[in-house]
C-alpha positions in Angstrom: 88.0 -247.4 -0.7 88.3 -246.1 -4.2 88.6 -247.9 -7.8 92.5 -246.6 -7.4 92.7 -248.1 -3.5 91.7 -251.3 -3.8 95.0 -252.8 -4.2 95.7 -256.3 -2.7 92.3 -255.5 -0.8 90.3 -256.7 -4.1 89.2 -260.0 -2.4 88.6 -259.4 1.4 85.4 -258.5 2.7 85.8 -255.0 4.7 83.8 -256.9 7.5 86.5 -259.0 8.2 88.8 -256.4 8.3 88.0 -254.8 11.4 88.9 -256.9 14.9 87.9 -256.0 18.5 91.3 -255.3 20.2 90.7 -256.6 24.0 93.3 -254.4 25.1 92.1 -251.2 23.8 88.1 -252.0 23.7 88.5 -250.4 19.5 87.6 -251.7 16.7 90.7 -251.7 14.6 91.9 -252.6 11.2 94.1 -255.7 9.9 95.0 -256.4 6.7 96.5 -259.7 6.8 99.3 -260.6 9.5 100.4 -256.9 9.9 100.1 -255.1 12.7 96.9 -253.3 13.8 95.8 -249.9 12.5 94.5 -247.2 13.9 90.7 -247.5 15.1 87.3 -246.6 13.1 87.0 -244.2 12.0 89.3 -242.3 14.4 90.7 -238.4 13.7 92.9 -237.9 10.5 96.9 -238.3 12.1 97.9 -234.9 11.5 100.5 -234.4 8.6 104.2 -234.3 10.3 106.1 -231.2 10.0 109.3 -232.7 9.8 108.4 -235.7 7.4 108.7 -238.2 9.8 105.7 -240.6 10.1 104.1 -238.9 7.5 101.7 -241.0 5.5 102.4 -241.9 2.5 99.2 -241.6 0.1 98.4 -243.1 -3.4 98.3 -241.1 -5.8 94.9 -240.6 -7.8 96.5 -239.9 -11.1 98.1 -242.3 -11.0 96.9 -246.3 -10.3 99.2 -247.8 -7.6 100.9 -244.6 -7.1 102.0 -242.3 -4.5 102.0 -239.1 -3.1 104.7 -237.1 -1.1 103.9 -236.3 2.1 102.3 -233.0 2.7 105.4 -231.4 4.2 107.3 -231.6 1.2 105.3 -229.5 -0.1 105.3 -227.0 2.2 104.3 -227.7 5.2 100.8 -228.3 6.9 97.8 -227.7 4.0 94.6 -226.4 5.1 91.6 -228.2 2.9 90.9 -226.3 -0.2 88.6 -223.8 -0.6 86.0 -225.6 -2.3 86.1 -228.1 0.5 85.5 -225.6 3.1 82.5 -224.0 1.2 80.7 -227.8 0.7 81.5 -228.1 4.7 79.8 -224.6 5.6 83.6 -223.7 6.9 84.2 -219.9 6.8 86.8 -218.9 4.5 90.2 -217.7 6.6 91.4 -214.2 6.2 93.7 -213.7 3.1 97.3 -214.0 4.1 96.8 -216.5 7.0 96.7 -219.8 7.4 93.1 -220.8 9.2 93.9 -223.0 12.6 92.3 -226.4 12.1 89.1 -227.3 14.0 89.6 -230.3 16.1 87.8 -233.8 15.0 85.0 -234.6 17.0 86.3 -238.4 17.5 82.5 -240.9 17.2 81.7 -243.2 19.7 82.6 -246.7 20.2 78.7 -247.3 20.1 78.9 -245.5 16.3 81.7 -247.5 15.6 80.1 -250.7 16.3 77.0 -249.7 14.4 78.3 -248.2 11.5 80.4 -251.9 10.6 77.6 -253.6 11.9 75.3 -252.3 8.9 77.4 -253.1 6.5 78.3 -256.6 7.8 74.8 -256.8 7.7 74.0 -255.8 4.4 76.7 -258.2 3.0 75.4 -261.1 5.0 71.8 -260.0 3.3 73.1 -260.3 -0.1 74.9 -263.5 0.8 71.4 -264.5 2.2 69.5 -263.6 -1.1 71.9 -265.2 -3.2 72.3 -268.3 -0.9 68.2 -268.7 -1.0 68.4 -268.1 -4.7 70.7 -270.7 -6.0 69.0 -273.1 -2.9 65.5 -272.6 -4.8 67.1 -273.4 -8.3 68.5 -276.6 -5.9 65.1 -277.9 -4.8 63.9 -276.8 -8.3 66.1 -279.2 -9.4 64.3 -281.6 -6.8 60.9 -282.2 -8.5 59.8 -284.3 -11.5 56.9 -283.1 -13.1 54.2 -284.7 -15.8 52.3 -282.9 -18.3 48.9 -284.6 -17.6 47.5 -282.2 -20.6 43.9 -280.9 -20.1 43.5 -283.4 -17.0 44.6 -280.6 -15.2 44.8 -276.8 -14.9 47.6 -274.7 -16.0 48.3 -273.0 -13.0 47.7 -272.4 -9.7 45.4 -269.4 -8.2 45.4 -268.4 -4.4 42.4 -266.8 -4.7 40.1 -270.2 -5.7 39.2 -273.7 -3.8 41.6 -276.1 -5.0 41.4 -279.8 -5.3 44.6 -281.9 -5.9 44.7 -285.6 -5.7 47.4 -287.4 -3.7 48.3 -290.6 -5.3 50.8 -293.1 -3.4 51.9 -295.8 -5.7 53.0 -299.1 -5.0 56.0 -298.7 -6.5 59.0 -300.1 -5.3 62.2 -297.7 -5.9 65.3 -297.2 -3.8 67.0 -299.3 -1.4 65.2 -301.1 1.3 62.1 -301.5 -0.7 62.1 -305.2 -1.7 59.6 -306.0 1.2 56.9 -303.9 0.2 54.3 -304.3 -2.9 54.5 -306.4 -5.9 57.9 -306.5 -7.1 56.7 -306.1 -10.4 54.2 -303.4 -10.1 54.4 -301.0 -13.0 53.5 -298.0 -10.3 49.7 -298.1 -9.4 46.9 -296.2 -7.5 47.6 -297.7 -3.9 46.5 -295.0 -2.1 44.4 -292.4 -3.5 43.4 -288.9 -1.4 41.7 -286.3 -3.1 41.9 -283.2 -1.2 39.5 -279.9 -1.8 40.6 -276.8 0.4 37.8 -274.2 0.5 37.7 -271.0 -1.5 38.0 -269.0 2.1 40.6 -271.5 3.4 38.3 -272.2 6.6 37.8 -275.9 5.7 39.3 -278.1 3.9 38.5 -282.1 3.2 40.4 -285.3 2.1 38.6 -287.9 0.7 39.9 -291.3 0.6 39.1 -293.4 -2.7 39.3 -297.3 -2.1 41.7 -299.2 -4.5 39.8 -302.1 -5.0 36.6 -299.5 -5.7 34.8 -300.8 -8.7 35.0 -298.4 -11.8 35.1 -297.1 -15.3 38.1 -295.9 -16.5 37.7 -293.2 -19.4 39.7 -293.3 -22.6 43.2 -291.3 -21.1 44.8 -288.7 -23.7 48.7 -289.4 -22.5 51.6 -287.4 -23.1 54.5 -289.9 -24.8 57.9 -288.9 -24.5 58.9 -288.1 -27.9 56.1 -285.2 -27.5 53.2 -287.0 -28.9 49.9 -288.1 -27.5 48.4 -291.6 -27.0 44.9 -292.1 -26.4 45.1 -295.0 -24.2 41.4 -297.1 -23.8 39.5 -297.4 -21.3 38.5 -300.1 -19.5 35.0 -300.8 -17.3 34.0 -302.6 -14.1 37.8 -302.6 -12.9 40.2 -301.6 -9.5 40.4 -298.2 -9.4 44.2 -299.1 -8.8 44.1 -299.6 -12.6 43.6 -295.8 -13.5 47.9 -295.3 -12.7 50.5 -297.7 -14.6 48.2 -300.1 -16.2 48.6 -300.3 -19.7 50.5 -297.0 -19.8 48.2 -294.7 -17.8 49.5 -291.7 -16.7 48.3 -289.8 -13.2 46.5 -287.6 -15.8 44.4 -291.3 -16.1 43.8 -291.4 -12.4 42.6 -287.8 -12.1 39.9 -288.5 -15.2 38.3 -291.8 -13.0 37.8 -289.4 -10.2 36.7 -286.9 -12.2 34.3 -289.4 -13.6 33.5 -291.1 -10.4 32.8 -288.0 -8.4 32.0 -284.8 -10.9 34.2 -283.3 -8.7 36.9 -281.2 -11.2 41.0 -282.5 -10.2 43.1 -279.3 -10.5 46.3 -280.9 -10.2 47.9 -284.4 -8.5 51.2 -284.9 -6.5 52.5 -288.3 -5.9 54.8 -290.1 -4.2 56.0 -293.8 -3.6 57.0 -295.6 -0.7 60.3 -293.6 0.0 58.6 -290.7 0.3 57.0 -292.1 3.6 60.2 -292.9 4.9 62.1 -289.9 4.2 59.7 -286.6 5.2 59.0 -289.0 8.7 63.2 -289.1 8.8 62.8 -285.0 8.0 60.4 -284.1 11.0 62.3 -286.1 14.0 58.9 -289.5 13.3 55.6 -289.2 13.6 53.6 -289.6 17.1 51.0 -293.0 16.0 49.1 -294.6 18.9 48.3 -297.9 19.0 45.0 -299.9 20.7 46.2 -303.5 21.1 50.2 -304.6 20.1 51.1 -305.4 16.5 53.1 -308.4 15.1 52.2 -307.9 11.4 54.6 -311.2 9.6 53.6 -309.0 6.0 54.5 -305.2 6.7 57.2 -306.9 9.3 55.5 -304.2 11.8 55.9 -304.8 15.6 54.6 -302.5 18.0 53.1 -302.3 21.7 50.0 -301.5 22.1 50.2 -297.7 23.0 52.3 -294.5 21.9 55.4 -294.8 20.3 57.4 -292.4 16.9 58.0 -293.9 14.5 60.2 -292.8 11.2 61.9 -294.2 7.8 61.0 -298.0 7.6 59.2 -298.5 11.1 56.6 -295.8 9.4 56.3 -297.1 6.0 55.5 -300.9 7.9 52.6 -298.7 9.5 51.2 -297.2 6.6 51.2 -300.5 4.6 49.8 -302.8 7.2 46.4 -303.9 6.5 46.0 -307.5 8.6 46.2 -306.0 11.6 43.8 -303.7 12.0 39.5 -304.2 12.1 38.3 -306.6 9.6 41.9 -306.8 7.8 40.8 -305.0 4.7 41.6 -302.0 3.1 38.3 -299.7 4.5 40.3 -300.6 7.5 43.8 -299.6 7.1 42.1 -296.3 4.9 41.1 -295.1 8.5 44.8 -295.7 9.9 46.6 -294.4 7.1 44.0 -290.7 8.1 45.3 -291.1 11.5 48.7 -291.2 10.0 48.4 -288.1 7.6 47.0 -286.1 10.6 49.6 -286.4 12.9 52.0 -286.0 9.8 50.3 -282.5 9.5 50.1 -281.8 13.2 54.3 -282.7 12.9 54.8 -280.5 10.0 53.3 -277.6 11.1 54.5 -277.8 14.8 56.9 -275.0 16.2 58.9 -277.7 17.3 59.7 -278.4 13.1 58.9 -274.3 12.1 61.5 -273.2 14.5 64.4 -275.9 13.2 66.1 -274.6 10.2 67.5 -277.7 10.2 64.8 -279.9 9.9 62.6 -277.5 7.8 65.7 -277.9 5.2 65.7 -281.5 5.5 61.9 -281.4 4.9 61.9 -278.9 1.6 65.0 -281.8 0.3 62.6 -284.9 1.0 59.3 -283.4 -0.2 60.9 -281.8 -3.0 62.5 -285.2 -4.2 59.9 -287.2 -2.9 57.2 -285.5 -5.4 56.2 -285.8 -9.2 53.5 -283.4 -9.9 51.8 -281.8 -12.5 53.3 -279.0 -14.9 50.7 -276.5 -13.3 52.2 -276.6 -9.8 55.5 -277.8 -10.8 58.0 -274.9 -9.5 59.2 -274.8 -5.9 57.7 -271.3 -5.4 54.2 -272.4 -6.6 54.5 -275.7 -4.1 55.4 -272.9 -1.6 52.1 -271.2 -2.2 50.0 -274.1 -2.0 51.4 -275.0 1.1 50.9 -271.8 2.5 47.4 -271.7 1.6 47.0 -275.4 3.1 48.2 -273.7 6.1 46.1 -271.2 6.6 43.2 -273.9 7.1 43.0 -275.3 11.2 43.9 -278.5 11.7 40.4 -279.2 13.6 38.6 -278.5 10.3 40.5 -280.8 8.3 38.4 -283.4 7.5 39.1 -287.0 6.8 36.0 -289.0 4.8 36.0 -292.1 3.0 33.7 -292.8 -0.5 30.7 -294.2 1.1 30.9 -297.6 -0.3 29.0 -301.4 -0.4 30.7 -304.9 -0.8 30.5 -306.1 -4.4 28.1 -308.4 -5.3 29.3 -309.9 -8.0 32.1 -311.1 -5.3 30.2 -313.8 -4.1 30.9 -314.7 -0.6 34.5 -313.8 -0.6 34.6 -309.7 -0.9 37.3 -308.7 -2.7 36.3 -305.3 -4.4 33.8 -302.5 -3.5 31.2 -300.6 -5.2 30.1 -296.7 -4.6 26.9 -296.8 -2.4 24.0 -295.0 -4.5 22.4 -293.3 -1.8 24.9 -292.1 0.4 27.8 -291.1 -1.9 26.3 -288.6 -4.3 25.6 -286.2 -1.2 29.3 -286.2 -0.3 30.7 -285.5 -3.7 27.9 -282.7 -3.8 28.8 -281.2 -0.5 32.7 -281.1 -1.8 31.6 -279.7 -5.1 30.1 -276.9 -3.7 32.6 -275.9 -1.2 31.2 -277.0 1.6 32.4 -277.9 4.8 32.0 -281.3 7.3 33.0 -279.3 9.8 31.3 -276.1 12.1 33.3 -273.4 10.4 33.8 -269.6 11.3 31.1 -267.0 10.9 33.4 -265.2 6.9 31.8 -268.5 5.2 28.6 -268.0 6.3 28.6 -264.7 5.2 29.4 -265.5 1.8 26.6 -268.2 1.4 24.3 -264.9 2.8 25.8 -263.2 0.2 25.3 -265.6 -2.4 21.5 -266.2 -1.4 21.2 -262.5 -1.2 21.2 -262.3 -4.9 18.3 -264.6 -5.6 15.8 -262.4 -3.1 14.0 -259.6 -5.4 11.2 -259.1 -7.9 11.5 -262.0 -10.8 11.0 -261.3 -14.5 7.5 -263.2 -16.0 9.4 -266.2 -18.3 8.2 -264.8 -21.4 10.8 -261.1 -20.7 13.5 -263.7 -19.9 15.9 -263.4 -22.8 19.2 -265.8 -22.5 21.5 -267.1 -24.2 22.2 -271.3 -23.7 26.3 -272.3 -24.3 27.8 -275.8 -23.1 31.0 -275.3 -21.1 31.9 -279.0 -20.1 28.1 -280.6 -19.8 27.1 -284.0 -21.8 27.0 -283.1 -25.3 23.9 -282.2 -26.5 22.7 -280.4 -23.3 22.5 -276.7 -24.3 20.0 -277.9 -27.6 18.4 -280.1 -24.4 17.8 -277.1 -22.1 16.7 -274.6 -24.7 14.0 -277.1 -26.1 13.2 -277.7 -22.1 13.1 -273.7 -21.4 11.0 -273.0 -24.4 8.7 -276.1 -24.2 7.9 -276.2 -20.7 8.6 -272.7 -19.3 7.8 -270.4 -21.6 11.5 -269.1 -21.9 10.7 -268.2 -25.6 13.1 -265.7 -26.0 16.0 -268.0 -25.8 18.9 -269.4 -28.3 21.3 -272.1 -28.4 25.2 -270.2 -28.5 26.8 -273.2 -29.0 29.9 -274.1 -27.2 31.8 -271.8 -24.7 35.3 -271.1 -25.1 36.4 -272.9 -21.8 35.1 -275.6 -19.3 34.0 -274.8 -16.2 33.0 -276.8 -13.8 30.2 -275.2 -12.5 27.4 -274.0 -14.4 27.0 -269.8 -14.2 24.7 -267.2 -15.4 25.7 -264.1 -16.2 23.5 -260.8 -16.4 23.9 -257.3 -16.8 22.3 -255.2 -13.7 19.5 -254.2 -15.3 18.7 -257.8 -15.8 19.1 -259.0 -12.3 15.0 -259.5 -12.2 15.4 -262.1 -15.2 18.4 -264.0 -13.5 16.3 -264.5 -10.4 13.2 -266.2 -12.5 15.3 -267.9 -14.6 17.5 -269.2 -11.9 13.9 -270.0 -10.0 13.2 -272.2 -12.9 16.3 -273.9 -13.7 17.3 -274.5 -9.9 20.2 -272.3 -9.6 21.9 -271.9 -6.5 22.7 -268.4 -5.8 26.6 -269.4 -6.3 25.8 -269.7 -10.2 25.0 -265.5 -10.5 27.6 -263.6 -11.8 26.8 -259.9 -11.8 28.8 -258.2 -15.1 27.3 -257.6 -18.3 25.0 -258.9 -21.1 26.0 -260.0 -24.6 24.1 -258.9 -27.8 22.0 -262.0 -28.9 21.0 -262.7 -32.9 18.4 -260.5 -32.8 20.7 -257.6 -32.1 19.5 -257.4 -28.3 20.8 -257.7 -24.7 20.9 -261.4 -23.6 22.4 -263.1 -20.5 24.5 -266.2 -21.1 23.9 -269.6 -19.6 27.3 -271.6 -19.8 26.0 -275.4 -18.6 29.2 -276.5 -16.8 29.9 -280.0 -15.8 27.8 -279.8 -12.6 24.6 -280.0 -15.2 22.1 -282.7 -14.3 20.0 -282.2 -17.2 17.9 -280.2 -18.0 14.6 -279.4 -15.0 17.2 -281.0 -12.8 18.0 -278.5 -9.4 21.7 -277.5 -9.0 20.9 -275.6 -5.8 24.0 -276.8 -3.6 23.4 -278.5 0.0 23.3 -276.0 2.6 25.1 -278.3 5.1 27.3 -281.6 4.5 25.5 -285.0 4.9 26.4 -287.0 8.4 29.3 -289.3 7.5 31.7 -291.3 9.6 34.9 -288.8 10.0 37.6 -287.5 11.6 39.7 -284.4 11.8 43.4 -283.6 11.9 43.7 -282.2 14.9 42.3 -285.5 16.7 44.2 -288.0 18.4 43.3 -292.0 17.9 44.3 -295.1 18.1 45.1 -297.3 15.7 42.6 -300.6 16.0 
């Protein structure tokens, strides 16, 4: 229909328009409560001789205007010569009016099709528009902090990630008055940091105890007038402390972990005890599986001992019981809550919840308003992404590890509080640190360690043709004037200087080299205990004397100076368990 035809026509959609007659098996048009028109597309009526039943037209000069029939004007009008030239029709003998060729009338199939598309390309703008104003909804959804440089700015698929997962104890909403202390300002109840691997093989989640003993750094905290508030830290206290207490921000809780581990936090999500009530309410409950029955007077949970799915307030009782299970302590309900998040996943990413557009709606409503993140990952579409990358990773090697930790002894006899265990947690935060996995994985990450170790095979420099440049990009202060002093005293790097500091952190240390220098990296990556992870291949920087130099950026992975960074080749043996197991609660 023309600009000049639209008419009364303006606000109906021509899909509507067109109605399946059952008497006649056509497609025919109605416009309103008239009766039905001829069918689509159907041959042109012929013009009537005598005028009657001849169409009226509108008339193109003229908006809402019409034309007089074509008999009025003469007769029957053959199409105009231009008409017939665009349409390869031969032009008719002068002097005689050309007989018109009949109209090849389409095929109800064609008929179906051709309104088909177009009802289809309406519904796909409706669609786009629909999802549009639906992201700009869930938008809408999440809160978000600005934890500062806690954090990073953004989000890249191409990198491991680590984000921490904080569940406060907060009590907001209805329904909540049973749960938590009724004055709790919103701390570190449950803490899970979780690392997926750069080649989204592996991933693992690592529980940190509440009542872990530790220091909690001086927090730089975003106020709400804009400003920033250095609030102080505080040592030998619960880690439950690093969130809420005295103003601390989640920005707080991912420096302690930062601190605890060396293991860099990327960004943090957190929720509070709704959020457990609604995504289980979203996905239909969560399958749980019990050892012996439950009567729990605190969490008010009571179960039989076996299988049962549970959802909304029945699964929030399950997640905050801790009497009930093993020696009635946290370590214990740490290894429940795992179970919990596993079968959570395993619910999630069924094609029992994919398939559902209902419940995957009800899902991106409660996670979206269940969530306060950071600025970094704070749009719907980057949450889409992470999750997509999440689940790319198989369930089976999704591991679940606890901190390896001791009772306290400054306790006494009653233990309260835990301490990290010397020996056996440092290999665990190492193992996370340098991407690698608890589990067997496939062959693609093996093949990228070979690759790594590949560049430290090869002919190595003598230390006294090693020239390098020494720049602290997150290390203890004072490290780079440490190392130089260490590579020119000790190894005989004498062609060496200290840069200063880098432009950026970086959480692991790197060395970077031209690749005519590659014999230089290898002896001074031989001497510093470089794994082959820290090479970068690109180019060399012009040094003070006006020569080619590597650079050296100590990230916060340095040890000190002498001290190896060459990264475990497998993770230490540790209690675990994956997320595509099955266990009871006991």
């Amino acid at each position: 229909m023309d600009a000049q035809g639209r008419g009364r026509a303006d606000n109906i959609d021509p899909a509507d328009q067109w109605v399946l007659n059952p008497n006649t098996g056509e497609y025919e048009l109605r416009l309103g409560t008239s009766a039905p028109q001829s069918p689509v597309p159907g041959p042109r009526r012929p013009a009537a001789r005598d005028g009657v039943g001849a169409p009226r037209r509108r008339d193109e000069s003229a908006p809402g205007g019409t034309r007089e029939p074509r008999q009025a004007r003469g007769g029957d009008v053959p199409p105009s010569r231009s008409a017939r030239r665009r349409g390869g029709e031969p032009e008719p003998p002068q002097g005689r009016r050309a007989a018109r060729r009949p109209v090849k009338k389409k095929s109800r199939v064609k008929k179906v099709l051709a309104w088909t598309a177009g009802g289809t390309a309406f519904t796909l703008v409706a669609i786009g528009t629909a999802g549009y104003l639906y992201l700009k909804h869930l938008e809408g959804n999440v809160t978000t902090t600005d934890v500062g440089s806690a954090g990073k700015s953004g989000f890249s698929k191409d990198d491991a990630f680590n984000i921490l997962i904080i569940g406060t104890d907060k009590r907001t909403g209805k329904g909540n008055t049973g749960y938590g202390d009724a004055n709790s300002v919103g701390h570190a109840d449950t803490n899970i940091l979780l690392h997926v691997s750069k080649d989204r093989t592996n991933a693992t989640a690592l529980s940190i105890p509440r009542d872990l003993i530790v220091n909690v750094p001086d927090c730089p905290t975003k106020q709400a007038d804009g400003s920033t508030k250095v609030i102080p830290g505080s040592d030998n206290v619960r880690f439950n402390t690093s969130l809420g207490q005295l103003g601390r921000d989640p920005g707080c809780t991912m420096r302690t972990v930062d601190q605890l581990t060396g293991i860099t936090v990327d960004h943090f999500m957190m929720v509070d005890f709704n959020a457990v009530k609604t995504l289980t309410a979203a996905v239909g409950g969560v399958d749980v599986c019990l050892a012996h029955a439950v009567n729990d007077s605190g969490s008010h949970l009571k179960l039989s001992a076996g299988k049962h799915n549970i959802q909304g307030e029945q699964a929030l009782a399950f997640v905050r019981t801790r009497h009930s299970w093993g020696n009635h302590g946290d370590l214990d309900r740490i290894k429940v809550q795992q179970q919990f998040m596993s079968s959570l996943m395993r619910k999630m990413s069924s094609s029992d919840t994919l398939s559902s557009p209902t419940k995957l709606i009800s899902l991106a409503e409660a996670a979206t308003k269940a969530l306060t993140v950071d600025k970094g990952i704070g749009s719907v579409s980057t949450l889409k992404d992470v999750a997509l990358e999440l689940k790319k990773v198989p369930t089976k090697n999704i591991s679940f590890v606890t901190v390896p930790v001791l009772d306290n002894p400054a306790d006494g006899v009653y233990h309260k509080t835990v301490v990290v265990n010397p020996s056996a947690a440092p290999p665990v935060f190492d193992a996370i640190k340098n991407d690698v996995s608890f589990t067997e994985v496939k062959k693609k990450q093996k093949e990228a360690k070979d690759a790594q170790a590949a560049l430290l095979k090869g002919s190595r420099s003598a230390p006294s043709d090693v020239r390098v440049r020494v720049l602290n990009g997150g290390a203890v202060g004072g490290s780079a004037q440490q190392t130089l002093d260490w590579l020119q005293t000790k190894e005989g790097v004498l062609k060496s200087e200290n840069a200063g500091n880098a432009p950026a952190a970086l959480s692991k240390t790197t060395l970077e080299y031209a690749p005519d220098q590659a014999a230089q990296a290898r002896e001074l990556a031989h001497l510093m205990g470089l794994p082959g992870s820290a090479l970068k291949p690109g180019k060399s920087v012009i040094n003070s004397q006006g020569l080619p130099a590597m650079t050296l950026t100590l990230g916060k992975d340095f040890k000190g100076a002498g001290v190896s960074l060459t990264a475990p080749v497998k993770a230490p043996t540790i209690d675990k368990s994956t997320a595509n197991e099955v266990k009871c609660a006991s």
